[in-house]
N, C-alpha and C positions, 0 to 999 in steps of 0.2 A: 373284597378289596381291603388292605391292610392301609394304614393311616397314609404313609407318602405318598400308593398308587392311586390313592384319592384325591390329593393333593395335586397329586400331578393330571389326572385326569382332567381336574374342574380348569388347572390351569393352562391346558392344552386347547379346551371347549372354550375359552374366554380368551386367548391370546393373547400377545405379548403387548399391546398397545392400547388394553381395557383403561377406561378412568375406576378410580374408585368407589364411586358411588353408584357406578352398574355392579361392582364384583360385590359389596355390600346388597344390593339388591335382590342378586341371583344365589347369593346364602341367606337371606330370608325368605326367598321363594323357597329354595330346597327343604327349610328349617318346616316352612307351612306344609307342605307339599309330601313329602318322606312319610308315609304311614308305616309302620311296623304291625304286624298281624301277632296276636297274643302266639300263636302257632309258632310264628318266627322266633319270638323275645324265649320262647321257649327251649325250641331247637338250639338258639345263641346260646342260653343257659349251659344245657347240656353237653355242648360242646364246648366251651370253656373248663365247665367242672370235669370232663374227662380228661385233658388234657392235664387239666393242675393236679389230677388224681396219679395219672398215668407218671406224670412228674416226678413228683413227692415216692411214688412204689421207687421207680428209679433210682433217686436218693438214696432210700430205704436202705434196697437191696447193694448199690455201690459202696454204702460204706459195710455194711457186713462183708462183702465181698473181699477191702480191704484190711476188715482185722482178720480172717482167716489168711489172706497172704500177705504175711507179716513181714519178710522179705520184699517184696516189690517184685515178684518172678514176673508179675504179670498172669499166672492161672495158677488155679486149682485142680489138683489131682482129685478125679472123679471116681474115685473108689474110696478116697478118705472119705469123700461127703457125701458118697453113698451110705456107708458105714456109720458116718454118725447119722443120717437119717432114719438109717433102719431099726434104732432105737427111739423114734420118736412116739413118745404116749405108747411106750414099754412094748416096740416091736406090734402094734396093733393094727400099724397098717404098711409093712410090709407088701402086700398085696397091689395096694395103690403105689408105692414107689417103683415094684416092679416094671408096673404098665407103662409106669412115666418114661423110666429108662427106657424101654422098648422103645419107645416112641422117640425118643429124645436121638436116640443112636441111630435108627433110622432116619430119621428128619436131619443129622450130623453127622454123617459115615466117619469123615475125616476124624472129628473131636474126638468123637466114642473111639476111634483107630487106638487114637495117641495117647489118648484116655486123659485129654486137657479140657478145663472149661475156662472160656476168656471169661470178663464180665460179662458180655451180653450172653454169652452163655448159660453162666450159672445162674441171670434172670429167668430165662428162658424154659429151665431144667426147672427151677422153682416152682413156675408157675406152672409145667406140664403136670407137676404133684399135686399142687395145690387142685388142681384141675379135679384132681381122681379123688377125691376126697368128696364125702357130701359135705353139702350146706354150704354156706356162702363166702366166696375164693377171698374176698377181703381177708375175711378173719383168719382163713387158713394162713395165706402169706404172715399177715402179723403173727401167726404162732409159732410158723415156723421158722421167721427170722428172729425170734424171742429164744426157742430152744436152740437154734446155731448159735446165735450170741454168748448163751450161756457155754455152750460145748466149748469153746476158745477162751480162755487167760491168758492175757497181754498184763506186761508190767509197763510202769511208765518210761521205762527209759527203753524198753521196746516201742512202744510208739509214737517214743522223739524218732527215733531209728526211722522206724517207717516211713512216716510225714518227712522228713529229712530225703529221705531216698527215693521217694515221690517226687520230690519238687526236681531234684535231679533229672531223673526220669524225662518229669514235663519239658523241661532244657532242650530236652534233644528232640522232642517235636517240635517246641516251638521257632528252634534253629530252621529244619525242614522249611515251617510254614512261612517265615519270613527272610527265606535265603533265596528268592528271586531263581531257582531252579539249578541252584549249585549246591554240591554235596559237601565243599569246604567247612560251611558252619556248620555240618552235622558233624562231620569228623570230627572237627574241636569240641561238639557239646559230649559225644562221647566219649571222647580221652580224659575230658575233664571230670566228667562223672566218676569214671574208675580212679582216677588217680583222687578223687577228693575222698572218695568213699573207702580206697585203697589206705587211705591220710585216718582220717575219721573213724571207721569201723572194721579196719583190718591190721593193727597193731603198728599204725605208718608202715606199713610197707611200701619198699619202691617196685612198682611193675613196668613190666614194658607190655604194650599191647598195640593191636593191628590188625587189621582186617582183609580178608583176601576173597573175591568172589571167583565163581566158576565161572569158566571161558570154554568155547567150541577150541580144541589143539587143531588148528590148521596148518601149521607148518612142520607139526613132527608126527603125523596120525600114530606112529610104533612106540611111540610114550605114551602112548591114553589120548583116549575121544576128547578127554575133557583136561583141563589142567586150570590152577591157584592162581590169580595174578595178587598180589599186595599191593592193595589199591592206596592205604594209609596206615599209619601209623605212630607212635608215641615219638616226637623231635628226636628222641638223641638213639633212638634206632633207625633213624630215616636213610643214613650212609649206605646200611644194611642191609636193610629189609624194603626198603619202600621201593614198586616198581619188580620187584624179582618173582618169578616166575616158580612153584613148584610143580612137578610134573610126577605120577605117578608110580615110576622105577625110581624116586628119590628117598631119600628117610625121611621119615616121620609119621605122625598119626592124624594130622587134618582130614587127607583121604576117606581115613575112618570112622573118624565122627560126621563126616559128610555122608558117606555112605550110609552109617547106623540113622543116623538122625537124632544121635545122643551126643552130649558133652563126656570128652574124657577129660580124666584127669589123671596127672603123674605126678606124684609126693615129692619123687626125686629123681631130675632127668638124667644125674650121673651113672645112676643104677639099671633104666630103661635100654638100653643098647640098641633103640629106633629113633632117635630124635636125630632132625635135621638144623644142624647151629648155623644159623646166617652168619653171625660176628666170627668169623674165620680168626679176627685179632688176639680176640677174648682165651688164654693160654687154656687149656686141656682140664688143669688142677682147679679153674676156678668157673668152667663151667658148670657150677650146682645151683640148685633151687627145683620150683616147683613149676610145672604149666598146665595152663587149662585152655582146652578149644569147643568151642560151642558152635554149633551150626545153626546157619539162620537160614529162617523157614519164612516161605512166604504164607499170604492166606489159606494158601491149601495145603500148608504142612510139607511144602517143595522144600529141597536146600537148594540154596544162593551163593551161599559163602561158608564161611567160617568167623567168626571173633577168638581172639588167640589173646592168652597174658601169661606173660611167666615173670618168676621173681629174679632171675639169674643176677640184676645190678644191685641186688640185696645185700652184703653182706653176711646177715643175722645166717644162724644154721637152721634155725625151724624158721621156715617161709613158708609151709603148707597152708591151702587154701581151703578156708572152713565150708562148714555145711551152709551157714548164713549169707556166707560171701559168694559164693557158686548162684546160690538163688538169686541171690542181686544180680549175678553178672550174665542170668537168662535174661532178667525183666531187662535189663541193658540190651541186648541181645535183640530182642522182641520189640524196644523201643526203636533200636535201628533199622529195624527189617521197615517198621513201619512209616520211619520216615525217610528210609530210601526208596520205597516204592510209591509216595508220596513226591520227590523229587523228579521220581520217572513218569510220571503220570501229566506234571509242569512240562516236562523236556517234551513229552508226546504230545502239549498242547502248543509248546512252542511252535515246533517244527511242522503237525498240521496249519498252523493260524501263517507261518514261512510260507507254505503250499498253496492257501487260499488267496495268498496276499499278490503271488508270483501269477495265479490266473486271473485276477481283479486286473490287473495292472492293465494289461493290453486294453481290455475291455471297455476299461471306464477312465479314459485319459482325464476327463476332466475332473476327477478327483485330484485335489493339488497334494494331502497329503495324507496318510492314518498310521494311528500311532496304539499300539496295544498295550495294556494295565493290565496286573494280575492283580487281586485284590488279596489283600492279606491283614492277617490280625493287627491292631494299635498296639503297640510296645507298652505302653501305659495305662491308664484308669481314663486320661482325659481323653482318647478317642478309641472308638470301638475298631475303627479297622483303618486302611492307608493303600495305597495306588502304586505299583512298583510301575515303572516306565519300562517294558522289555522289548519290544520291536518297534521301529520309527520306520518308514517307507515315504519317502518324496515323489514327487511327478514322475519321477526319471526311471522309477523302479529299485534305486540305492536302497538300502536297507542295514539300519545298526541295528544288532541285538545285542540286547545286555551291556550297552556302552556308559549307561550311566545308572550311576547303582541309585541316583536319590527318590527317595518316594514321597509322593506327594500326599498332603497331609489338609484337611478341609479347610482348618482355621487359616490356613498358612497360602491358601492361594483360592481365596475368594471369585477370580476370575473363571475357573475352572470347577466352582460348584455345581456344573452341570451335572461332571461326571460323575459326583455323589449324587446329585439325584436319581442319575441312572440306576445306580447301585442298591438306594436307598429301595426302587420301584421295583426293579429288575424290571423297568421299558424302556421302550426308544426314548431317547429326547432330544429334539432339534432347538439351534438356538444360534444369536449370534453373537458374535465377541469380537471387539474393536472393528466390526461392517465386517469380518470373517462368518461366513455360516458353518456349523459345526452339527454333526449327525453323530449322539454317542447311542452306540447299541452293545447290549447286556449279551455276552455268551451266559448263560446259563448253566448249573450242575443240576443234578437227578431231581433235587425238592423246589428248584423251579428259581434258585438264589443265583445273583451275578456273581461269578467267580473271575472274570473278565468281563473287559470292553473295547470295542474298537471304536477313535475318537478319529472318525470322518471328516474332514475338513474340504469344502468343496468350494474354496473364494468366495470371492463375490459372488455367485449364483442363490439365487434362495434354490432353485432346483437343481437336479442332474436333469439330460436329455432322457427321454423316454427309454431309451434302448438302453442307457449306461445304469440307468435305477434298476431295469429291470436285472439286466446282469449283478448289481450291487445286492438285490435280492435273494438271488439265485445262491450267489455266493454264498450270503449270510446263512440262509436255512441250511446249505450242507456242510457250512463251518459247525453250525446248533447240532446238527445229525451225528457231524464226525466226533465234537466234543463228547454229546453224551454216551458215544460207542467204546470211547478210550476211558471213563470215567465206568462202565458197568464194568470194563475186563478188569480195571485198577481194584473194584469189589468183590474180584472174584464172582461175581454173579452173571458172567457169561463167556462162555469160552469163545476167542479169536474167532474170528471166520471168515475166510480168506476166499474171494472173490476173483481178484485180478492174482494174474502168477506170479507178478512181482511183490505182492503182501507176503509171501513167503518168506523171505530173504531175510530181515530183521527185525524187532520189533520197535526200531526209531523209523526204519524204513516204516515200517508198514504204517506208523503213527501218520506220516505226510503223503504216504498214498490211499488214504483214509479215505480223504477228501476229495481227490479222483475218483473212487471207488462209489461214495454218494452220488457224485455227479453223473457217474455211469448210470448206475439206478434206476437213475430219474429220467435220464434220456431215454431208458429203454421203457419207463413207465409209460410217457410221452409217446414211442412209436407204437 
């Protein structure tokens, strides 16, 4: 039990109506009472020190990680740092690097493919070495992140640059994580990145940039299976570009860095004789400058889309985009993919918790209302995290989602401290507010933390009828089941698997017929 679940236990066991000189009584009982076995204080020990060990390598290894990607690409080329390993302590062991890589590439098929290592990657890779080494893996790790260290020289205004374009970077997750399942703020935290960084460390250039993901062509199958939709884009190309469709008999090179699974890049698009110019305005003579499109990859190195920037509202005649800048504008790249599949992972819980809410309803009338919280990080120092309000459900079955954008904040609504409790336990907690009884329960993610909560409000009743709890039950655990099904496939750590024939159809569909699909399950568990 971690400090709140304790907290919340004893105050579950002594209930809402204890005087205080019983709850002082039953903590000096526990105080007397509580032995610890030297065995135990032991095992505590060690499991603490590993943990703050395990930590600390982490640390270790993420900032090495970040002075060799000086850029902010997001990974490292696993041949460069092969190369410099196989020089460590003058080629002697060789041998053990080998093994590591075997291993490492079979254990990664994908990475080793593409010849990328993210960070946990190149922890991973590390430690497979240190592994093959004799004597004891502490010391090896320390040597070996002592001889990387040295292999790499950074100046200081190389890693203002860095940290600079990190903190960028962090922008566009943390838009993700606190945009209530809308992809809005990601697009602005992107655009703003390139263009600040475009400002900052690309000579002020003016770019225009935009993103387009792949779509099934259902309406023209003789233009291509698949086709570009330009989902967003930089304001003063939005007349343009934003919403337009390319399809694969069109010009241009998207296609082909989609296909390659490479960024291309043209120096000079007047020169190139394939480019497709949205701005039909923009006269002939003054369509020059430079473009680059990058393809975004999901966890399994899939392409999704494309990220596009060209210089064309530039004036200047050298607008080429540097080696420096290209790397930046993967880790941008990389940063997107991740918080867009991050946003669709929110939309696939939405729309499940829509599904469970829509079979609750009939069932358990006398629920008067529930209301579902997506927990998300504090904007600031002074709280660790805050409560988005994203679906409300009344008696009747009505339902707003995402009608009001404000998030509730602990200091700031003391009546509703329940729900941080909840959060706080990741358990149930039943309680009552203004004679309202209120039942908040923790959806949970894969390490067992609330990531949601649904806040139960059953009137005046301290109980549900038997049959309506049981149903409220039922719900809950194949809400828990569907969550963490949609939460392993968002990790890439297990592929779809499609049950009911209608999971086939899409993957928002299939997110809300999740929860059907559990339900079946369990009925057939049951017959």
């Amino acid at each position: 039990l971690n400090l709140p679940q304790f907290v919340q236990l004893v105050e579950t066991f002594v209930g809402e109506d204890i005087s205080l000189p019983t709850v002082k009584r039953l903590i000096a009982f526990i105080k007397e009472e509580y032995k610890q076995t030297e065995e135990e204080k032991i095992e505590q020990l060690d499991k603490v020190h590993s943990i703050s060990h395990l930590a600390q390598r982490k640390l270790l290894l993420e900032a090495l990680f970040e002075k060799w990607d000086n850029n902010a690409s997001g990974f490292l080329d696993l041949e460069e740092v092969d190369a410099a390993l196989s020089t460590f302590k003058e080629g002697m062991e060789k041998e053990a690097l080998r093994k590591a890589k075997k291993h490492f590439c079979s254990r990664y098929p994908q990475l080793s493919r593409v010849g990328k290592l993210s960070p946990e990657a190149f922890q991973i890779f590390l430690e497979l070495v240190a592994s093959e080494f004799t004597g004891d893996e502490d010391e090896a790790i320390n040597n070996l992140v002592e001889f990387l260290t040295r292999s790499v020289e950074r100046s200081h205004e190389e890693c203002l640059q860095s940290v600079t374009r990190r903190k960028w970077l962090h922008s566009i997750q943390q838009a993700a994580e606190t945009s209530g399942a809308s992809m809005a703020p990601v697009y602005k935290a992107v655009f703003k990145a390139l263009s600040q960084d475009a400002e900052a460390h690309g000579d002020n250039k003016k770019i225009s940039a935009y993103i387009a993901l792949l779509e099934e062509n259902q309406l023209s199958a003789e233009r291509g299976q698949v086709l570009l939709r330009y989902v967003a884009c930089t304001a003063d190309d939005a007349p343009y570009v934003l919403n337009q469709t390319l399809y694969r008999d069109m010009k241009g090179v998207s296609f082909t860095a989609a296909e390659e699974g490479k960024p291309i890049h043209v120096p000079r698009v007047q020169l190139h004789g394939n480019i497709h110019f949205w701005n039909y305005d923009r006269p002939v003579e003054e369509r020059r400058g430079s473009l680059l499109v990058l393809p975004l990859h999901d966890a399994r190195w899939r392409v999704f889309g494309i990220l596009g920037l060209d210089t064309l509202r530039d004036q200047c005649e050298t607008t080429i985009f540097l080696t420096h800048e290209i790397s930046f504008y993967q880790g941008v790249s990389h940063a997107f993919s991740k918080a867009y599949h991050h946003v669709c992972t929110q939309e696939n819980f939405l729309q499940m918790t829509v599904t469970a809410l829509d079979w609750l309803h009939p069932r358990a009338p006398s629920i008067h209302a529930v209301i579902t919280y997506l927990v998300e990080p504090g904007k600031d120092k002074t709280c660790d995290y805050a409560l988005r309000k994203v679906i409300a459900t009344d008696n009747t079955g009505q339902k707003e989602i995402r009608s009001s954008p404000a998030l509730l904040l602990r200091k700031e609504n003391l009546l509703r401290n329940y729900l941080f409790k909840c959060v706080d336990s990741s358990e149930v907690i039943r309680t009552s507010v203004r004679g309202e009884y209120h039942i908040a329960v923790p959806l949970r993610d894969l390490s067992g933390q609330a990531l949601g909560i649904f806040d139960i409000s059953i009137g005046h009743h301290q109980k549900l009828p038997p049959h309506e709890h049981k149903n409220l039950q039922k719900m809950l655990k194949m809400a828990q089941a569907a969550c963490s099904e949609i939460l392993k496939i968002s990790l890439e750590e297990t592929e779809p698997t499609y049950v009911l024939e209608a999971e086939h159809v899409a993957n928002l569909r299939h997110a809300g017929i999740l929860f059907h699909r559990f339900m079946l399950q369990d009925l057939r568990k049951c017959v």
